[in-house]
Biopython code that builds the backbone (N, CA, C, O; Angstrom):
import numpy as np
from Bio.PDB.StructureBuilder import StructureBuilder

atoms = [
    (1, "UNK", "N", (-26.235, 12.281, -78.367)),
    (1, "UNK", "CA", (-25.090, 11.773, -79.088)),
    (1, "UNK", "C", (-24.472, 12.856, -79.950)),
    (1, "UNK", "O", (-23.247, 12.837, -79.828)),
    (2, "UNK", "N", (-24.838, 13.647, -80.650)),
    (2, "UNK", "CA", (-25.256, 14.782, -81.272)),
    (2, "UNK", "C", (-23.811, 15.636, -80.573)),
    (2, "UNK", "O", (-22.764, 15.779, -81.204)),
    (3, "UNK", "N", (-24.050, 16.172, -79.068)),
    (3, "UNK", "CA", (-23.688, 16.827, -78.438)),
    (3, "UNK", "C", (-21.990, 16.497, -78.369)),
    (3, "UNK", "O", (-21.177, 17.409, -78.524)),
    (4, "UNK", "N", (-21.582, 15.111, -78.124)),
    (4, "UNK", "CA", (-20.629, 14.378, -77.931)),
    (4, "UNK", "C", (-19.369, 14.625, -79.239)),
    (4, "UNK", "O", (-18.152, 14.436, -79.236)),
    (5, "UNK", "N", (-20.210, 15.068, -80.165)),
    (5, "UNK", "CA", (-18.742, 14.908, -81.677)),
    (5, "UNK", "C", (-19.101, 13.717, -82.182)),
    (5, "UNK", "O", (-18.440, 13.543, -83.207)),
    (6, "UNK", "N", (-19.953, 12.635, -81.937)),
    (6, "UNK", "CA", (-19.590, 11.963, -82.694)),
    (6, "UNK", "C", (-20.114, 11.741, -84.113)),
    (6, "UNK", "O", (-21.130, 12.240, -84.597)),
    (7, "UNK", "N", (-19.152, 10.811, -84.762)),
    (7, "UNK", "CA", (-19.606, 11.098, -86.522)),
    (7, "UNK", "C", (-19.826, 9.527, -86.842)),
    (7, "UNK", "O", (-19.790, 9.021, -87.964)),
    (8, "UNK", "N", (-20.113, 8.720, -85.350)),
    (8, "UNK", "CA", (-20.283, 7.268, -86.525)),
    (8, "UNK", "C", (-20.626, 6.919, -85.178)),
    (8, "UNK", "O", (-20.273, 7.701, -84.296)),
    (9, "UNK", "N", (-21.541, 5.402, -84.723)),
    (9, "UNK", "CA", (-22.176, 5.327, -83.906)),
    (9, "UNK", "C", (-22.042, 3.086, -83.902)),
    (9, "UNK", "O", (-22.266, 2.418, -84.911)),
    (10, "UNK", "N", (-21.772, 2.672, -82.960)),
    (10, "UNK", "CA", (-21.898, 1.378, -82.444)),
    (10, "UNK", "C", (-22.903, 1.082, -81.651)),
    (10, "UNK", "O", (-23.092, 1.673, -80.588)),
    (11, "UNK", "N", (-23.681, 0.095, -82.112)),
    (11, "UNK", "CA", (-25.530, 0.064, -81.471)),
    (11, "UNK", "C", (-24.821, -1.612, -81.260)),
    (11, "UNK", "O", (-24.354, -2.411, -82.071)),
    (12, "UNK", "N", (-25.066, -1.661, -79.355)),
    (12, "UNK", "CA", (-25.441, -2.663, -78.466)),
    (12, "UNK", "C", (-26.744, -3.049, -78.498)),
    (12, "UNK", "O", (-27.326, -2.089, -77.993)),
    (13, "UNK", "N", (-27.607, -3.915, -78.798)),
    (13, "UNK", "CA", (-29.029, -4.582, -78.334)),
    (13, "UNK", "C", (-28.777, -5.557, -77.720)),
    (13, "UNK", "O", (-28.215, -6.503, -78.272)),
    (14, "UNK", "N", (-29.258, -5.597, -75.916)),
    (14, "UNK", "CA", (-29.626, -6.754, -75.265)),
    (14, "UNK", "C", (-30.952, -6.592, -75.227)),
    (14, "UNK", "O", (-31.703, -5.721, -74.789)),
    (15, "UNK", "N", (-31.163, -8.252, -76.125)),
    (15, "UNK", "CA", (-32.506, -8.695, -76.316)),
    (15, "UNK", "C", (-33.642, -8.605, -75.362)),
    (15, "UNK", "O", (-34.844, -8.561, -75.620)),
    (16, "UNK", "N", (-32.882, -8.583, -73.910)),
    (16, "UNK", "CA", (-33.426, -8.635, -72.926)),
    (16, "UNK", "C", (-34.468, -7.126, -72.395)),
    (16, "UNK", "O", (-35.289, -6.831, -71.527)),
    (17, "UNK", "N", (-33.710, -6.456, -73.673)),
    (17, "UNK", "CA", (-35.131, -5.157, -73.120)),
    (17, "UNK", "C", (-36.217, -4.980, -73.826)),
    (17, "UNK", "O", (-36.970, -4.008, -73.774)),
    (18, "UNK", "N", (-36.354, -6.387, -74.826)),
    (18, "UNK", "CA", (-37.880, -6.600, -75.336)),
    (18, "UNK", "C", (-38.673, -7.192, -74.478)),
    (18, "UNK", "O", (-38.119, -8.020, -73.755)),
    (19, "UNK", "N", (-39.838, -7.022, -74.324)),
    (19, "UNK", "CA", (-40.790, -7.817, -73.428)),
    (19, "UNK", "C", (-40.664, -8.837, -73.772)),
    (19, "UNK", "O", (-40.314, -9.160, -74.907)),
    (20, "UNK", "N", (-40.960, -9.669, -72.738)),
    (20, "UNK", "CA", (-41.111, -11.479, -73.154)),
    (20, "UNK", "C", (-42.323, -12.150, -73.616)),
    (20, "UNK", "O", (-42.704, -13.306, -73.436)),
    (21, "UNK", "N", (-42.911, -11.054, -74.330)),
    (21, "UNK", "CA", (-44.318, -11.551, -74.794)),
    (21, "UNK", "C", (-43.831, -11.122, -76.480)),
    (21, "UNK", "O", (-44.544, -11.428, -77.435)),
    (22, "UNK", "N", (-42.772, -10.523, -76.604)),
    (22, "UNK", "CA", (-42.480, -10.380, -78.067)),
    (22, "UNK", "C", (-40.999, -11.025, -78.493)),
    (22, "UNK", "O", (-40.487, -10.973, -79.612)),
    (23, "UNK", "N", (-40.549, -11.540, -77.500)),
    (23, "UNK", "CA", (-39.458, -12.480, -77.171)),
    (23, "UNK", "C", (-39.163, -13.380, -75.894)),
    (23, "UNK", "O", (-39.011, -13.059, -74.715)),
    (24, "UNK", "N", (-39.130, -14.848, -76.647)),
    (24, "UNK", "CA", (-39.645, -15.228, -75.259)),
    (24, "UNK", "C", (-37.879, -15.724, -74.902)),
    (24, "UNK", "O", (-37.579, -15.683, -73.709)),
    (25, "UNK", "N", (-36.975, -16.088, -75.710)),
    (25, "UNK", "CA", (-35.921, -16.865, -75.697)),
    (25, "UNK", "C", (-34.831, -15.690, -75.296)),
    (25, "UNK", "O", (-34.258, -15.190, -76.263)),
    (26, "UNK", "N", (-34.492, -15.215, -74.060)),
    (26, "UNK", "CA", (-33.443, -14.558, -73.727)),
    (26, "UNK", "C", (-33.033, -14.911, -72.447)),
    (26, "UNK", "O", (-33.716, -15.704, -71.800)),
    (27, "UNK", "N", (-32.141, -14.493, -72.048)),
    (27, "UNK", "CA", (-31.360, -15.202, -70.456)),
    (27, "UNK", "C", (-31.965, -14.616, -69.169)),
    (27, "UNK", "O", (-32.075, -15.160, -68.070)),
    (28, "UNK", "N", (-32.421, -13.089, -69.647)),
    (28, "UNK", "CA", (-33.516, -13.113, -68.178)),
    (28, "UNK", "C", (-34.662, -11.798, -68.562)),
    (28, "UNK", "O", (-34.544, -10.576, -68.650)),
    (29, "UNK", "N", (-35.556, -12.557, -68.694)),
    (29, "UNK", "CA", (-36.998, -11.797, -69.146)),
    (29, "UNK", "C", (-37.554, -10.881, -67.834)),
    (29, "UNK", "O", (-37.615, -11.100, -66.625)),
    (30, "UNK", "N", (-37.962, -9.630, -68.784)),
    (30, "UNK", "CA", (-38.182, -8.678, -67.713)),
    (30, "UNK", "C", (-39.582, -8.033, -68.230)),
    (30, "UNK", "O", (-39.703, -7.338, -69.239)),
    (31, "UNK", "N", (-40.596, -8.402, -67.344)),
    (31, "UNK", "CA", (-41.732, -7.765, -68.005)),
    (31, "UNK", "C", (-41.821, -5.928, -68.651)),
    (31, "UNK", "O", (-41.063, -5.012, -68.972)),
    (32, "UNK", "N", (-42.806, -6.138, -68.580)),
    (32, "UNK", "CA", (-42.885, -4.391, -69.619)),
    (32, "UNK", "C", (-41.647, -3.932, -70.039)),
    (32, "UNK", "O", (-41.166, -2.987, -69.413)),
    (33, "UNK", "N", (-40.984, -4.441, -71.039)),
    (33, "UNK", "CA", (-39.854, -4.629, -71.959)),
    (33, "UNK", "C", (-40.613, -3.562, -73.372)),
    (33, "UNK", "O", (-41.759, -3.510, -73.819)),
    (34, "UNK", "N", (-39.643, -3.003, -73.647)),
    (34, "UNK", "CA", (-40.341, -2.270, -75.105)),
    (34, "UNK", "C", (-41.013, -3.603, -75.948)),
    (34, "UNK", "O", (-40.950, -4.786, -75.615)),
    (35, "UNK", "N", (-41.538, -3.134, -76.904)),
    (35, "UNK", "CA", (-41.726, -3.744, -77.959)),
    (35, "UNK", "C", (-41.130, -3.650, -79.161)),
    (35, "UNK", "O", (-40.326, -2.731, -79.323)),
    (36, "UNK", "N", (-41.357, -4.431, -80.077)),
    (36, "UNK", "CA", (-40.811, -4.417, -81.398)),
    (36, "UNK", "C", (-40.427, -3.578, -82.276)),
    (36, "UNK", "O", (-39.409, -3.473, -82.959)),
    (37, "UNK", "N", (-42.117, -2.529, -82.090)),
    (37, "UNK", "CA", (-41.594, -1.422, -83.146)),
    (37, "UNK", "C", (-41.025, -0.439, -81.796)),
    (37, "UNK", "O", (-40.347, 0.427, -82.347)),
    (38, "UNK", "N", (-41.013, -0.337, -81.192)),
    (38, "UNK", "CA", (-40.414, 0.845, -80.080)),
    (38, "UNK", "C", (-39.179, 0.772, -79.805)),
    (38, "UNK", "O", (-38.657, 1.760, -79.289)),
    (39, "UNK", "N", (-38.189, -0.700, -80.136)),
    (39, "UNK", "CA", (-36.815, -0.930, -80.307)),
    (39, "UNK", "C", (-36.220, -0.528, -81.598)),
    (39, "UNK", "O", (-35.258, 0.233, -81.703)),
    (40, "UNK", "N", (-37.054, -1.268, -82.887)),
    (40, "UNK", "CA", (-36.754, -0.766, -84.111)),
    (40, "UNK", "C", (-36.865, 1.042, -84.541)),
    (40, "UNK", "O", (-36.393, 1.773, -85.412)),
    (41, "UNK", "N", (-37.549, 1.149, -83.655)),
    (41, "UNK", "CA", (-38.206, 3.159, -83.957)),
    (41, "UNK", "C", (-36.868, 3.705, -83.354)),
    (41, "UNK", "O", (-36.304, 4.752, -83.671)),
    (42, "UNK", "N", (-36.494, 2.829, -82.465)),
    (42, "UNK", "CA", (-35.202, 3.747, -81.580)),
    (42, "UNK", "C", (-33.622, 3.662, -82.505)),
    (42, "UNK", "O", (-32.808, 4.573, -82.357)),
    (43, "UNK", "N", (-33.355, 2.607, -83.343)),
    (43, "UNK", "CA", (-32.789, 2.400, -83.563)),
    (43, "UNK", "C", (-32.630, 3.060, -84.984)),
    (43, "UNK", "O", (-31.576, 3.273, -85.584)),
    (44, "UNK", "N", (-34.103, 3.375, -85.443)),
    (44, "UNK", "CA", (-34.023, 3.783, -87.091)),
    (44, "UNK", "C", (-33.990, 5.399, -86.993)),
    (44, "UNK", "O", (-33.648, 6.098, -87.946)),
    (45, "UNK", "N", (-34.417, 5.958, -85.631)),
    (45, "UNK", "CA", (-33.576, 7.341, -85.277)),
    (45, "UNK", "C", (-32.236, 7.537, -85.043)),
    (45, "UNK", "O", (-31.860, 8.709, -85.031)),
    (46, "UNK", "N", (-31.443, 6.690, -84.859)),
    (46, "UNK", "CA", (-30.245, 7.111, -84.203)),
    (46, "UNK", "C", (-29.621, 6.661, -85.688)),
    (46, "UNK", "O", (-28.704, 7.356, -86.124)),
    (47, "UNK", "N", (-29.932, 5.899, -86.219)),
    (47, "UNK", "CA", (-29.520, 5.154, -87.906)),
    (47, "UNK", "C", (-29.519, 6.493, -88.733)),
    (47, "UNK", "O", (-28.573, 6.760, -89.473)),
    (48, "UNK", "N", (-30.649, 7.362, -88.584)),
    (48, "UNK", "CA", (-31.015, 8.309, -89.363)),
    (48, "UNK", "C", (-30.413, 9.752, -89.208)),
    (48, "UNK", "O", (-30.798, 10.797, -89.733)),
    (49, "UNK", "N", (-29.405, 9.541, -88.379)),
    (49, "UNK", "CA", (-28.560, 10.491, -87.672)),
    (49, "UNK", "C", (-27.249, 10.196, -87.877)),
    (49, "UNK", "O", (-26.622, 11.136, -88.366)),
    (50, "UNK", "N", (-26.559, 9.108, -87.648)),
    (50, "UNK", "CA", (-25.487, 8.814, -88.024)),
    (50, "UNK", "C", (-25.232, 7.574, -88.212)),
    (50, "UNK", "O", (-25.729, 6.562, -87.717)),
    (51, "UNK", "N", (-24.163, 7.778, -89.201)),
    (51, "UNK", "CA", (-23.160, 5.974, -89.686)),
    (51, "UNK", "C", (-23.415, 4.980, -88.609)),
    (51, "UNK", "O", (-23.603, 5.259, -87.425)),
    (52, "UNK", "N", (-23.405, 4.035, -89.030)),
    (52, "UNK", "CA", (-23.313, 3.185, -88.079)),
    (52, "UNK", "C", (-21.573, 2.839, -88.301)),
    (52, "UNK", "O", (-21.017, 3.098, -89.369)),
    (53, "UNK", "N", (-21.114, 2.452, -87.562)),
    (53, "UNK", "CA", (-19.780, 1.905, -87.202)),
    (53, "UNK", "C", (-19.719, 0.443, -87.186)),
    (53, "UNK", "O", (-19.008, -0.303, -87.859)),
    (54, "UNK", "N", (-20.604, 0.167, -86.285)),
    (54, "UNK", "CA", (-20.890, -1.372, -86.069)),
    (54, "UNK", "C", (-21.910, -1.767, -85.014)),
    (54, "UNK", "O", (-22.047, -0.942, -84.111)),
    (55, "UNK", "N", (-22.599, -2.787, -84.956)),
    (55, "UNK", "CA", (-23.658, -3.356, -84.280)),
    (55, "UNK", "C", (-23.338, -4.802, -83.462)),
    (55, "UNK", "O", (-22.499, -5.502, -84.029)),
    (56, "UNK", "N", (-23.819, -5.263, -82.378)),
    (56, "UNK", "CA", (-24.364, -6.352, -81.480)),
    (56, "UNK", "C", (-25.760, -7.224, -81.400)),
    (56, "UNK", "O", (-26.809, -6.713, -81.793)),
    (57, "UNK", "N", (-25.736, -8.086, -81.060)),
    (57, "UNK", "CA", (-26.640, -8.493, -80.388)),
    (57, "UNK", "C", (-26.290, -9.198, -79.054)),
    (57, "UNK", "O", (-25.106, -9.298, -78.734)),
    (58, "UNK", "N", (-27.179, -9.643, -78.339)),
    (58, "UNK", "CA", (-26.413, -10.388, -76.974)),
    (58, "UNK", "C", (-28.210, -11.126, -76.594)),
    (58, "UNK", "O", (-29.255, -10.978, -77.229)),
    (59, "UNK", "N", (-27.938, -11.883, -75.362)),
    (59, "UNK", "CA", (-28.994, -12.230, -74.501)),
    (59, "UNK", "C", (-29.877, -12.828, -75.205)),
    (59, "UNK", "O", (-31.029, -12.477, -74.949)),
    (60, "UNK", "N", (-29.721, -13.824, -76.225)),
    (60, "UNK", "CA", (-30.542, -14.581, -77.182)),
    (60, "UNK", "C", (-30.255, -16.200, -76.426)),
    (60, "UNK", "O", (-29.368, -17.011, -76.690)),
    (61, "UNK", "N", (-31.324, -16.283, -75.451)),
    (61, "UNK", "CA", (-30.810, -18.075, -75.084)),
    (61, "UNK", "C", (-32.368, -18.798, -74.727)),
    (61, "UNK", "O", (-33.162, -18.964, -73.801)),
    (62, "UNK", "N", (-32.164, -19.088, -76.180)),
    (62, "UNK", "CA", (-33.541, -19.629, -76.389)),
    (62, "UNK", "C", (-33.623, -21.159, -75.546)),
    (62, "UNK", "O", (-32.499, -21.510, -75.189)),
    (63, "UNK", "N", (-34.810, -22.208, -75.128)),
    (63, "UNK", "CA", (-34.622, -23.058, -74.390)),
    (63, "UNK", "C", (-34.359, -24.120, -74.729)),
    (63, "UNK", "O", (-33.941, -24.937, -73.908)),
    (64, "UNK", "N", (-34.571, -24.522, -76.416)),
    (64, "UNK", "CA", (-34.598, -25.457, -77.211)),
    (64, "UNK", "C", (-34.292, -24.965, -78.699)),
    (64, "UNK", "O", (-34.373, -23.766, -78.969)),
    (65, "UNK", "N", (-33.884, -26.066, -79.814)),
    (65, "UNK", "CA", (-33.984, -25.571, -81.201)),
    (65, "UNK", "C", (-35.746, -24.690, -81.374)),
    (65, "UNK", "O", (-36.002, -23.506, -81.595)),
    (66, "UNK", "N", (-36.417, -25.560, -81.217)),
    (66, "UNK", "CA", (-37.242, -25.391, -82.011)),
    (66, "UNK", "C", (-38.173, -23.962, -81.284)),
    (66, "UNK", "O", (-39.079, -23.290, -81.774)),
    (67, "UNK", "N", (-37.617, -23.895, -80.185)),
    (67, "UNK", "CA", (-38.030, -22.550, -78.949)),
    (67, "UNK", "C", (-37.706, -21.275, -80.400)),
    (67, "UNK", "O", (-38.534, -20.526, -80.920)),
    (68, "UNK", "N", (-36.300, -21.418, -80.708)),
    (68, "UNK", "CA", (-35.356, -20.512, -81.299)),
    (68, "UNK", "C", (-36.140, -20.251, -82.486)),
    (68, "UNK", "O", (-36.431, -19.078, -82.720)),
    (69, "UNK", "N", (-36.577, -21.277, -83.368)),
    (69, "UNK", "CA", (-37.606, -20.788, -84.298)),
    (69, "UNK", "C", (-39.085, -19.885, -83.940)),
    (69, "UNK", "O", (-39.834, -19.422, -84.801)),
    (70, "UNK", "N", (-39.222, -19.806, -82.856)),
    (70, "UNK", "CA", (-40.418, -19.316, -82.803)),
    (70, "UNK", "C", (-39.727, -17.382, -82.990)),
    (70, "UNK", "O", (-40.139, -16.547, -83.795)),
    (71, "UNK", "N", (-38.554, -17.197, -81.881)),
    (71, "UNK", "CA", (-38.162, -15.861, -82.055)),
    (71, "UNK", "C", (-37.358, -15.180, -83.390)),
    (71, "UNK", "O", (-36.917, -14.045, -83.567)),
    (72, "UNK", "N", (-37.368, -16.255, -84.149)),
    (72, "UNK", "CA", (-36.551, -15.896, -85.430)),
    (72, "UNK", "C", (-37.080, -14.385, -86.249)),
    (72, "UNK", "O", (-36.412, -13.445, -86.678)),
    (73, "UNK", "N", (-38.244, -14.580, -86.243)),
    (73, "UNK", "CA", (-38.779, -13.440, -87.088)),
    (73, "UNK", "C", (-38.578, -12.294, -86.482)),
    (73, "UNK", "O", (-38.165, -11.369, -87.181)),
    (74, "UNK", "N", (-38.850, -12.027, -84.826)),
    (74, "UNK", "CA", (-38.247, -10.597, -84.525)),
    (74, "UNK", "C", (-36.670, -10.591, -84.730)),
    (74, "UNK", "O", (-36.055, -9.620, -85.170)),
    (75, "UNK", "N", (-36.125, -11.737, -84.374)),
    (75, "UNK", "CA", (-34.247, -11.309, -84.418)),
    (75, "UNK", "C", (-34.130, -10.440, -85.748)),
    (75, "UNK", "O", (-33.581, -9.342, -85.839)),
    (76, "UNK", "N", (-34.854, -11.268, -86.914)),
    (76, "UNK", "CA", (-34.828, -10.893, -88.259)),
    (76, "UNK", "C", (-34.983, -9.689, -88.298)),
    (76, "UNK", "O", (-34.324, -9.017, -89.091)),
    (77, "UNK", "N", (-36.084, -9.004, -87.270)),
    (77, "UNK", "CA", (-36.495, -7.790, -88.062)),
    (77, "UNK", "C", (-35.044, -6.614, -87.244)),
    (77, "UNK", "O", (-34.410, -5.729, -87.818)),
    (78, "UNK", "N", (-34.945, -7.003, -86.005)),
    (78, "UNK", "CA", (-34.046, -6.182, -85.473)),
    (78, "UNK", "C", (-32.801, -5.894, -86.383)),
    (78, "UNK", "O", (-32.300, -4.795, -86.621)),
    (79, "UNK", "N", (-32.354, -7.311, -86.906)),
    (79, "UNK", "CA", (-31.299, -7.409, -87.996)),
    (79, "UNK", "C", (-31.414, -6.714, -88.602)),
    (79, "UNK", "O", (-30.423, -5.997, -88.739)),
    (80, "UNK", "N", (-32.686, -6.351, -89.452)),
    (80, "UNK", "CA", (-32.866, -5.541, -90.410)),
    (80, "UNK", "C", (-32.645, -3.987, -90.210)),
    (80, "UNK", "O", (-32.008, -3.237, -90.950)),
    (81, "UNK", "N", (-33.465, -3.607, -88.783)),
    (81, "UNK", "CA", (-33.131, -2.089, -88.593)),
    (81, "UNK", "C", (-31.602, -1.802, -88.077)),
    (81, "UNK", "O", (-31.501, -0.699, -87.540)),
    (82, "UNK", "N", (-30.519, -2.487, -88.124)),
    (82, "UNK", "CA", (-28.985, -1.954, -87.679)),
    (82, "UNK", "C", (-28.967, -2.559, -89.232)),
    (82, "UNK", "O", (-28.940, -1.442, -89.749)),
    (83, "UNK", "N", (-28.961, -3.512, -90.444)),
    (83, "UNK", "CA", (-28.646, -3.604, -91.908)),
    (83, "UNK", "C", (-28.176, -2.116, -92.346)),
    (83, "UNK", "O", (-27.851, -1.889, -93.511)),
]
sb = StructureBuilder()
sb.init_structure("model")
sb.init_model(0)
sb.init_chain("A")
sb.init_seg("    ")
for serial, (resi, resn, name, xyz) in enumerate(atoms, 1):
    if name == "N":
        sb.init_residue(resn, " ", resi, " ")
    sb.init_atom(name, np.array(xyz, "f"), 0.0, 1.0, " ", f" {name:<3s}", serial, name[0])
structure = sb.get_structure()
């Protein structure tokens, strides 16, 4: 990114490249998916490099309400590393 010029940076996350053992509620689960801290680690490098501009999420389709509570705490934390 570095290489490119740029001075401010827009971070896409589809949920869908966490494993479905650390998210189970997304539209199409793909085994050996990073994990938690290996999404957040990626994200708090590129954070630590430049502005953020603006952020996403996508591919959150949990099966039920109460499905949706179970993944709340990772959405949370992802939230936290683009904050």
């Amino acid at each position: 990114m570095a290489a490119t010029g740029a001075q401010a940076v827009y971070i896409h996350v589809d949920l869908d490249v966490l494993d479905p053992a650390v998210l189970a509620g997304v539209s199409r689960p793909v085994p050996f998916g990073l994990t938690l801290a290996q999404l957040t680690a990626a994200i708090g490098a590129v954070r630590s490099r430049f502005p953020l501009a603006g952020a996403s999420l996508s591919g959150f389709a949990p099966a039920s309400p109460a499905a949706a509570v179970d993944d709340l705490g990772t959405i949370l934390r992802v939230v936290g590393a683009l904050a």
